[in-house]
C-alpha positions as YAML, in Angstrom:
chain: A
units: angstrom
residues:
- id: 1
  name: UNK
  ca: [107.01, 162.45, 43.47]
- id: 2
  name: UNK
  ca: [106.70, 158.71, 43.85]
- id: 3
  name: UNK
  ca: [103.58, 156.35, 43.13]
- id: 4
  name: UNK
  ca: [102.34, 154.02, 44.93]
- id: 5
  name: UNK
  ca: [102.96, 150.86, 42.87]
- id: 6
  name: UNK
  ca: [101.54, 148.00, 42.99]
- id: 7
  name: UNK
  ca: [104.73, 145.65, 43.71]
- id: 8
  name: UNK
  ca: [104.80, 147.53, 46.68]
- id: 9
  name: UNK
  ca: [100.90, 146.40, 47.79]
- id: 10
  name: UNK
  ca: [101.74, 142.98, 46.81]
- id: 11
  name: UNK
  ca: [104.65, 143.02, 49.22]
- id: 12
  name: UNK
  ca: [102.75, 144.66, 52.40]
- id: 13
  name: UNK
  ca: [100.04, 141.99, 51.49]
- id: 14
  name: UNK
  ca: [102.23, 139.04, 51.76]
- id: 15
  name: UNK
  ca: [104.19, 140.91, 54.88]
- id: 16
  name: UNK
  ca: [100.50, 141.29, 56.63]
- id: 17
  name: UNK
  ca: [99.89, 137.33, 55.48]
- id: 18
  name: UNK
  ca: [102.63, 136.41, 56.92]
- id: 19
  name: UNK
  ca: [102.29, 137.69, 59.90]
- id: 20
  name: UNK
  ca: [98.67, 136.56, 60.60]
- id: 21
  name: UNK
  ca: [99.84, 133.40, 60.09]
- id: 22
  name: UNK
  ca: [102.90, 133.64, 62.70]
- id: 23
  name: UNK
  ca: [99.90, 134.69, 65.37]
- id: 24
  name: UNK
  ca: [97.22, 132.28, 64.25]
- id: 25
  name: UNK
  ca: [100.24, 129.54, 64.76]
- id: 26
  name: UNK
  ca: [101.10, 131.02, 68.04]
- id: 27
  name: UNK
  ca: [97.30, 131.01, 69.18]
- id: 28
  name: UNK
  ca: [97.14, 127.49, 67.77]
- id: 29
  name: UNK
  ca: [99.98, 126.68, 70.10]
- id: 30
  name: UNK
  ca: [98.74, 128.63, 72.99]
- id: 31
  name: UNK
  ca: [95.87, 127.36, 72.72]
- id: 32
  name: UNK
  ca: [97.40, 123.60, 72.10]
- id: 33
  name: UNK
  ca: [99.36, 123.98, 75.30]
- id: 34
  name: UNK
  ca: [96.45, 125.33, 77.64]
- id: 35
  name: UNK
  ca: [94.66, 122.01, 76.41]
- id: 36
  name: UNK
  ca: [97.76, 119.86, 77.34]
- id: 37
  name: UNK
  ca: [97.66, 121.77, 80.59]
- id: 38
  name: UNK
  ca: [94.15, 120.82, 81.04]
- id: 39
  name: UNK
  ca: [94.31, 117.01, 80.12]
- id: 40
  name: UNK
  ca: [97.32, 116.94, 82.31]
- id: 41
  name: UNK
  ca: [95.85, 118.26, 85.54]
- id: 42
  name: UNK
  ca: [92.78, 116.13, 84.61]
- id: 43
  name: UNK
  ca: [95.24, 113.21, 84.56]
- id: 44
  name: UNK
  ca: [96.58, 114.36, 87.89]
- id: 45
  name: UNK
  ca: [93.18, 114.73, 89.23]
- id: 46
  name: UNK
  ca: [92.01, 111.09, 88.58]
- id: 47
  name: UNK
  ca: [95.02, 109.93, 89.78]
- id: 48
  name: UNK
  ca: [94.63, 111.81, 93.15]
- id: 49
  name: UNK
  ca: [91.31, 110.40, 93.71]
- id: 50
  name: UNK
  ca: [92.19, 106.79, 92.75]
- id: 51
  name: UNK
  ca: [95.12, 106.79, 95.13]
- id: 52
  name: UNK
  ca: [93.02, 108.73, 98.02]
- id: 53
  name: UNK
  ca: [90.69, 105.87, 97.27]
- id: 54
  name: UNK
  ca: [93.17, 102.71, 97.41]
- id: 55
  name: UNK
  ca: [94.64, 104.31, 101.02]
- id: 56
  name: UNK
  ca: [91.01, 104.71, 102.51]
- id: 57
  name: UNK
  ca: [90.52, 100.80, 101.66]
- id: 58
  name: UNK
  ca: [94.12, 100.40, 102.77]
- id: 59
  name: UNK
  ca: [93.10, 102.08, 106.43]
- id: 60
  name: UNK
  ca: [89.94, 100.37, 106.85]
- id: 61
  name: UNK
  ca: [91.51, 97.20, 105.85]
- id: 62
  name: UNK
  ca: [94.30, 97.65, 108.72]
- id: 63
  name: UNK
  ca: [91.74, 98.89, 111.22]
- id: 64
  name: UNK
  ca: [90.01, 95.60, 110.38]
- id: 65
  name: UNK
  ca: [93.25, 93.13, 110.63]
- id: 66
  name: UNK
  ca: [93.81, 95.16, 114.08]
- id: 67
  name: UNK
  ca: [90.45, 93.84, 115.33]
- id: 68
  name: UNK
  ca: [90.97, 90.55, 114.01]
- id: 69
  name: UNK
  ca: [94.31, 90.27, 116.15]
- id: 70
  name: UNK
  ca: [92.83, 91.52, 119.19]
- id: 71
  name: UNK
  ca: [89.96, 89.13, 119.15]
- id: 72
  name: UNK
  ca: [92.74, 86.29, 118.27]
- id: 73
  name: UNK
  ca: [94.59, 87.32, 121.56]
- id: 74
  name: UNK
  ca: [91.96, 88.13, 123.53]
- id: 75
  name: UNK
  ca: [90.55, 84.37, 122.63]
- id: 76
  name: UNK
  ca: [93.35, 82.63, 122.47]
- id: 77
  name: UNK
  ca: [92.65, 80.08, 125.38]
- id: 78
  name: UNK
  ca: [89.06, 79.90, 125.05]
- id: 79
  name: UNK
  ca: [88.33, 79.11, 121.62]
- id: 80
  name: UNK
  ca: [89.42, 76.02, 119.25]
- id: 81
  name: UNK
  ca: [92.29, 75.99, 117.02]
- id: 82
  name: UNK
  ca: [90.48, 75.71, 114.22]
- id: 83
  name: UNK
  ca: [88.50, 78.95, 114.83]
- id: 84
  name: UNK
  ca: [92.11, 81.14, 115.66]
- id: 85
  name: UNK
  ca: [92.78, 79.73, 112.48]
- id: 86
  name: UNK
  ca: [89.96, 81.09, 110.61]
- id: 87
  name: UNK
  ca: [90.53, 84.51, 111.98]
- id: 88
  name: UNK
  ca: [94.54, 84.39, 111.31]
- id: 89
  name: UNK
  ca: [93.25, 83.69, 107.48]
- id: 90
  name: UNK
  ca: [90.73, 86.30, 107.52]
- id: 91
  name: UNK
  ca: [93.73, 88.94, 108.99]
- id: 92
  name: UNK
  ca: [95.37, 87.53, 105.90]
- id: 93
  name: UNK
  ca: [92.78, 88.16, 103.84]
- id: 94
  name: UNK
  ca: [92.64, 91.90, 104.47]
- id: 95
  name: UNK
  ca: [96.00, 92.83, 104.12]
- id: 96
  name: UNK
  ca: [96.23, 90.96, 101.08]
- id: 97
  name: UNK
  ca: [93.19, 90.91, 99.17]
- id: 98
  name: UNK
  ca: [92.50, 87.20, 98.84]
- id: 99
  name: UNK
  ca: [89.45, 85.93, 99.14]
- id: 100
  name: UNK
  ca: [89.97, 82.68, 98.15]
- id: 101
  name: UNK
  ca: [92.20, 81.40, 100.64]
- id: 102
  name: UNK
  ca: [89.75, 81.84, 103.19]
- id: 103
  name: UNK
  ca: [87.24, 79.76, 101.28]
- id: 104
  name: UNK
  ca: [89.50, 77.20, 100.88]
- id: 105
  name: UNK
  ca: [90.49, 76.88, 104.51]
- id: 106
  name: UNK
  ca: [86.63, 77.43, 105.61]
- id: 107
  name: UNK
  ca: [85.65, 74.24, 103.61]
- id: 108
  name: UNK
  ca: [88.34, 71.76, 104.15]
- id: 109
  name: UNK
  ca: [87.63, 72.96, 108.32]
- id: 110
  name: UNK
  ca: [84.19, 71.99, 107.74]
- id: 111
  name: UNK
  ca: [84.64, 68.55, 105.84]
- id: 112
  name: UNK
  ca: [86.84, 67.63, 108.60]
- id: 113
  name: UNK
  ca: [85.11, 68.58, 111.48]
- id: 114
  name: UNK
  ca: [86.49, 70.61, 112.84]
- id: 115
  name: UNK
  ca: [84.45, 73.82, 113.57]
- id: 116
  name: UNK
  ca: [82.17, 73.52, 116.75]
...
């Protein structure tokens, strides 16, 4: 008949330790990887709306340049060349984003005159 010794207990203890820590590491990564999942679909997300955002002012910035040039043509012989120019530099101005140029070319029309 054999006893139960205690070497034997200590063994099935550390066994049993060791393998709650294998799972609690595997739940730790688990867990670990569902939050990288999250934080990268987040990422995704914000991404998604900022480029859904720059193409909306990308379309309403060509819809605008596309009035701009029909008004230019439609004008072309009525108005001064000054004013075509002002429009030219504000289709300019939306497809590139500067504001300044327009400024610029508004002022220097106006200190020589040139705008009716």
């Amino acid at each position: 008949m054999r006893f139960w010794t205690p070497k034997l207990c200590s063994k099935t203890n550390v066994n049993l330790q060791k393998n709650e820590q294998i799972n609690s590491i595997k739940n730790q990564t688990e867990n670990n990887i569902i939050d990288n999942y999250k934080q990268i679909f987040s990422k995704e997300a914000k991404e998604d709306l900022y480029l859904k955002s720059l193409y909306k002012i990308q379309q309403r910035n060509i819809l605008k340049t596309e009035c701009i040039v029909t008004d230019i043509i439609k004008n072309l012989k009525a108005e001064s060349p000054a004013v075509l120019l002002l429009k030219a530099v504000k289709c300019i101005e939306a497809i590139t984003g500067d504001t300044v140029t327009y400024k610029l070319v508004l002022k220097a029309l106006k200190e020589n005159n040139e705008l009716r």
